[in-house]
C-alpha positions, -999 to +999 in steps of 0.1 A: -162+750-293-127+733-296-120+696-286-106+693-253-071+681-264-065+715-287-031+723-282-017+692-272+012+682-289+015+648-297+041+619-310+032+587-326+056+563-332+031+534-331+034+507-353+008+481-342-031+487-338-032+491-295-005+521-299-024+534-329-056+533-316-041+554-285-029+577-309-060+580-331-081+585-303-061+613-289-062+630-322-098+629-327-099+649-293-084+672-305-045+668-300-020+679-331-010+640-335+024+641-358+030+608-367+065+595-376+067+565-401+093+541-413+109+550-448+095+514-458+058+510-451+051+491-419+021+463-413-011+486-410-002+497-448+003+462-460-027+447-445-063+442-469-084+451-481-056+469-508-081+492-529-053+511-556-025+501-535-039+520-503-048+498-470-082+504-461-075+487-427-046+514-423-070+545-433-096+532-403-073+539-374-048+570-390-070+598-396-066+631-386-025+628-385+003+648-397+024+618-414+063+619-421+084+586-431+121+590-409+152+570-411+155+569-373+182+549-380+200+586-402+212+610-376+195+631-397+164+616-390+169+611-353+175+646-350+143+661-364+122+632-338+143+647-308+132+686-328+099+673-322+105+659-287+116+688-274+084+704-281+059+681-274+032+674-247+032+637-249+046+603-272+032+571-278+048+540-287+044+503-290+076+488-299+088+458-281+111+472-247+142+487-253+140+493-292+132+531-288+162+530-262+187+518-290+172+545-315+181+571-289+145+578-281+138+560-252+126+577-217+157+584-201+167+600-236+134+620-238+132+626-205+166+649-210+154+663-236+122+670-222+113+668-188+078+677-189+071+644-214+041+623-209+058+591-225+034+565-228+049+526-242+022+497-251+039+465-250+028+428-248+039+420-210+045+455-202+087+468-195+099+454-170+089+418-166+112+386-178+087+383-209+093+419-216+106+405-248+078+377-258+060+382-293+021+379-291-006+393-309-046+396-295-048+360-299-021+351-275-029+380-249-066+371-247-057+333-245-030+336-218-053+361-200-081+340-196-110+360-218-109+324-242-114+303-215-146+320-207-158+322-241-170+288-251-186+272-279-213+242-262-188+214-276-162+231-252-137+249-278-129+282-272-145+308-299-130+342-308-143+369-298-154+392-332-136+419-318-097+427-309-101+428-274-070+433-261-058+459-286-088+481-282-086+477-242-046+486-247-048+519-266-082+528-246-065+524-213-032+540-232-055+576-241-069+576-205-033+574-191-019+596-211-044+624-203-049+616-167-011+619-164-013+649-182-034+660-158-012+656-127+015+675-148-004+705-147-001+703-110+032+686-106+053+702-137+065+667-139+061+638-171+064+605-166+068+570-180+038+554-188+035+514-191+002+498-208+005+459-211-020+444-235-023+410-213-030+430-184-056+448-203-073+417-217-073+405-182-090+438-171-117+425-187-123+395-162-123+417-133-158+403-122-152+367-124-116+369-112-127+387-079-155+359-072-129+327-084-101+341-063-125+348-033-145+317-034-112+295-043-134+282-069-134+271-106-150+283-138-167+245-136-178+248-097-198+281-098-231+289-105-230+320-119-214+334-150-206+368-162-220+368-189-240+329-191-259+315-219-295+317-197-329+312-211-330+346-206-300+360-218-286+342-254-292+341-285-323+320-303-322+316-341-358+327-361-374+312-392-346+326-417-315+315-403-313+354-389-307+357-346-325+376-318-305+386-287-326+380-257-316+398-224-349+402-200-331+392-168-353+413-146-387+404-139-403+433-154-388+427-191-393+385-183-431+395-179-432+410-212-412+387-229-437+359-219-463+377-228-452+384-256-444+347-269-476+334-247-461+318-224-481+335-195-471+301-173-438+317-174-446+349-158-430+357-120-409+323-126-376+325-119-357+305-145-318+299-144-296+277-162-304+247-154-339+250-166-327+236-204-366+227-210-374+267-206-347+274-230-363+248-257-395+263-256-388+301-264-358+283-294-391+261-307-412+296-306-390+319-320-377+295-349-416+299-361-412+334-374-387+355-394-367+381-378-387+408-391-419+391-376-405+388-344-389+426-343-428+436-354-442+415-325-415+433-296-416+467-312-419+494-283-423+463-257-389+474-242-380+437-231-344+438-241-350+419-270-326+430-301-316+417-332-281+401-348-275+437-363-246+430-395-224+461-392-239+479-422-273+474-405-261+487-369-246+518-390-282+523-404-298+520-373-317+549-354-291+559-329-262+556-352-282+585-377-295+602-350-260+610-334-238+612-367-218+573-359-206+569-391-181+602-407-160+599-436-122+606-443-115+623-475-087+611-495-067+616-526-072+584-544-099+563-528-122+593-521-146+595-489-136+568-464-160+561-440-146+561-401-172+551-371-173+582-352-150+587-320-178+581-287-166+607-265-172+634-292-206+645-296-224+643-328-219+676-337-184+672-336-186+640-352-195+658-385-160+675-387-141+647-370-115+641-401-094+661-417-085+657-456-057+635-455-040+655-479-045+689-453-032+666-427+000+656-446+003+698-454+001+705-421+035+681-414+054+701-439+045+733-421+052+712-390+088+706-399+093+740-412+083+754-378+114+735-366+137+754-387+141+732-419+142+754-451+120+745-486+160+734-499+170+716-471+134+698-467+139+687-503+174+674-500+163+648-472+136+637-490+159+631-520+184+615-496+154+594-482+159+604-447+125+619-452+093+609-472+061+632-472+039+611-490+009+638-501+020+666-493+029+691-518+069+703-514 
């Protein structure tokens, strides 16, 4: 069976991880992703770890695309991306507004070229506000959007988050847009301009707490409930070797168990809540007497919510993760099998033959650009006049 997005055309000229993300995520559904590049290599490719001058950071998030470097700045160049545009389903970019308007490839431009367009832009404040312009990075978005403020250490300073929050919320809100709106075309005929803004989808995230604060005219300080709130029954308690349980039996079903479990049976059918600091002593004194190993033995098939403080390596190894194909590698030239963390919405059957050889994928854009007309000669001379760069593909 084919994945859903066969025979979707797609255009990447993403540059930063929200837009490739969107990109990468399309592609693993299935959609021919052709990704254009700058002639000098951009961020993603600079960034470590650098294993034989390759960026592992860049070959996380780029699989599965047909890659050629353009001088957009060549009307050579900008005519083989408006080639492409004129055939393609959908684009997706994340430069700062009006930059792929002065390379004569923003949406009114597109749009005449192609009518039909799904054009989807990423952008820090989104196009059309008076800090359309303003740099930022995930730091700044989730900071400015509130997420920090709600994630605090117990002296009060603000901890970041192990994840890129607004970047990942960015380019999976930017892939859901882009195929909903896809979706009305097929009724409609009609593309449109699509505009994802990564503060607003860092504040996305607060959707829970901003509806009560707003509602109750209340602040963070004055209520007494948190989404989510460092409880005796839902944080984290630290065991014998310095490893970490998660602890999450909010109902009273899993609080039972839990109880029983450390035998605390005083504790069963009481309500506890945050306040109850003398609660949350207890089950820290109890917990720091074993190992995590112990304590995993002890819950085993209790089905309290009680998990542990999984490294990455040991999530990957877990039961789930094998028994649904999580982790896939990428094949390349130089640094060999790369592994990737499957795509979620595939399922794992899929997942086995989620990447493409990079070197088949950078094939594929040669064949890509000779579908648009360009000879063998004529391919050669704009890679020899740099307008072009096919990096491992064989011309």
């Amino acid at each position: 069976m084919s994945p859903p997005l066969t025979g979707l055309k797609l255009l990447d000229f993403t540059h930063l991880l929200p837009g490739e993300i969107c990109a990468t995520l399309l592609g693993d559904l299935g959609a021919d992703v052709i990704r254009i590049e700058p002639m000098v290599p951009g961020l993603a490719s600079r960034l470590p770890p650098i294993v034989n001058g390759e960026s592992l950071y860049y070959w996380s998030i780029h699989r599965n695309k047909k890659r050629i470097a353009i001088d957009l700045k060549r009307d050579e160049g900008k005519e083989i991306a408006q080639r492409f545009l004129e055939r393609a389903d959908a684009l997706v970019e994340n430069f700062r507004p009006g930059v792929m308007k002065r390379l004569g490839l923003g949406y009114a431009e597109a749009h005449r070229i192609n009518p039909g367009i799904v054009y989807c832009s990423i952008s820090g404040y989104g196009q059309d506000t008076s800090w359309d312009n303003k740099p930022g990075h995930d730091l700044n978005f989730i900071a400015e959007s509130g997420v920090l403020d709600m994630t605090r250490a117990l002296d009060g300073r603000p901890v970041l988050p192990g994840a890129l929050i607004s970047d990942y919320a960015a380019g999976m809100y930017g892939a859901l847009a882009v195929v909903s709106t896809l979706f009305a075309r097929f009724r409609t005929g009609k593309g449109r301009h699509v505009d994802i803004s990564m503060f607003e989808s860092a504040a996305s995230t607060q959707q829970i707490m901003a509806t009560a604060l707003i509602y109750l005219g209340l602040t963070k300080e004055q209520i007494p409930f948190r989404y989510p709130s460092e409880i005796p029954q839902y944080t984290v308690y630290k065991c014998a070797d310095g490893r970490h349980l998660a602890i999450a039996p909010l109902e009273m079903p899993f609080w039972n168990k839990f109880c029983e479990k450390l035998g605390f049976t005083d504790l069963i059918d009481r309500a506890v809540n945050r306040a109850d600091e003398h609660v949350s002593g207890r089950i820290a004194a109890r917990i720091e007497t074993r190992t995590l190993a112990e304590w995993l033995e002890i819950f085993e098939g209790s089905d309290c919510c009680v998990s542990p403080i999984n490294t990455i390596s040991e999530a990957l190894s877990s039961v789930p993760a094998q028994e649904r194909n999580l982790l896939t590698y990428l094949e390349h030239p130089t640094l060999g099998a790369i592994p990737q963390i499957a795509n979620p919405m595939l399922n794992k059957q899929e997942r086995k033959h989620m990447c493409k050889p990079v070197a088949t994928s950078d094939n594929e854009a040669l064949k890509a650009l000779k579908a648009l007309g360009y000879s063998t000669k004529q391919l050669k001379n704009l890679c020899r006049d740099k307008v072009i760069e096919l990096r491992y593909a064989t011309l």
